[in-house]
N, C-alpha and C positions, 0 to 999 in steps of 0.2 A: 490416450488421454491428452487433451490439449496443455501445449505450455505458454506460461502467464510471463512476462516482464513485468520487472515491480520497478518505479524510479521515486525513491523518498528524496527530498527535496527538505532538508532542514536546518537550519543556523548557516549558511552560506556553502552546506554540504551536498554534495547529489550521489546516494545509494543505490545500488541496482540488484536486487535480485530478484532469482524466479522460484515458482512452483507451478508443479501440474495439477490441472483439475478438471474436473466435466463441464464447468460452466463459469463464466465469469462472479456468480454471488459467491460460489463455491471456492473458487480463485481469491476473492480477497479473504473468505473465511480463515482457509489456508495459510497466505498471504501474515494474516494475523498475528496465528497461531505459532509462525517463525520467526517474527519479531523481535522476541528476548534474545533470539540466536546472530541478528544484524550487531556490529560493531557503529556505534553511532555517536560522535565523541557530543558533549553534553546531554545525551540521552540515555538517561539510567534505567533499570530495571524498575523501577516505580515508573517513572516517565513512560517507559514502551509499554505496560500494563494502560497505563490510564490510556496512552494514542492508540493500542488495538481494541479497548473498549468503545473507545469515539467511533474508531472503524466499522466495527461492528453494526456501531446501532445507525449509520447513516447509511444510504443509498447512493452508490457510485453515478455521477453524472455519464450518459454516452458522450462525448466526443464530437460535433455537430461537423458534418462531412469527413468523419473516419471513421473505417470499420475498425470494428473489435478494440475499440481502444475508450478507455474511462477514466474518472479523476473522480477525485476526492480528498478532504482537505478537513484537519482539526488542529485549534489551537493547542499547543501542548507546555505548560511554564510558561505562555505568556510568550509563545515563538509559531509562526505556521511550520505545521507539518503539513506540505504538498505532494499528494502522492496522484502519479499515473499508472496508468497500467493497461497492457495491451496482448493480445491472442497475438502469439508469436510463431506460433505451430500449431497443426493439427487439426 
C-alpha cells in the first residue's frame, strides 16, 4: 500500500506526517482521520475537528507539472491551514 507525506502548513508552523493508503482520496481520508493525533500548538481538538471536516468535504488540487503530489487548503479560527501531500512510496 502506497505511503502518503502530509506537510500542514499553519500559524507560522510546518507539520509533517504520513499514512498509507490505496489511493490519494483515500490518503487524505486517512490523513483526516489522524489529525486529533498531530501536536499542533494553537490547534485544539475543536479546531482539528472543524480542519478535517473542511478536508473532507473539498477536493485536493493535482499539483500542475508534479506527479503524485496535491494541496489543499481551509480557513481554520480565521488562520490558513495549507496542506500538501504527496505519493512517497509504492
Amino acid at each position: 500500500m502506497p505511503l502518503y507525506t502530509f506537510f500542514l502548513e499553519y500559524r507560522g508552523g510546518t507539520y509533517v506526517s504520513q499514512v498509507r493508503a490505496r489511493s490519494s482520496p483515500l490518503a487524505i481520508k486517512a490523513w483526516a482521520g489522524k489529525l486529533i493525533e498531530l501536536s499542533v500548538p494553537g490547534l485544539g481538538l475543536r479546531a482539528k475537528s472543524d480542519l478535517a471536516e473542511k478536508i473532507l468535504h473539498d477536493d485536493p488540487s493535482a499539483l500542475d507539472g508534479l506527479k503524485n503530489t496535491w494541496c489543499s487548503s481551509a480557513l481554520v479560527r480565521g488562520h490558513l491551514a495549507l496542506i500538501h501531500f504527496t505519493q512517497t512510496e509504492g
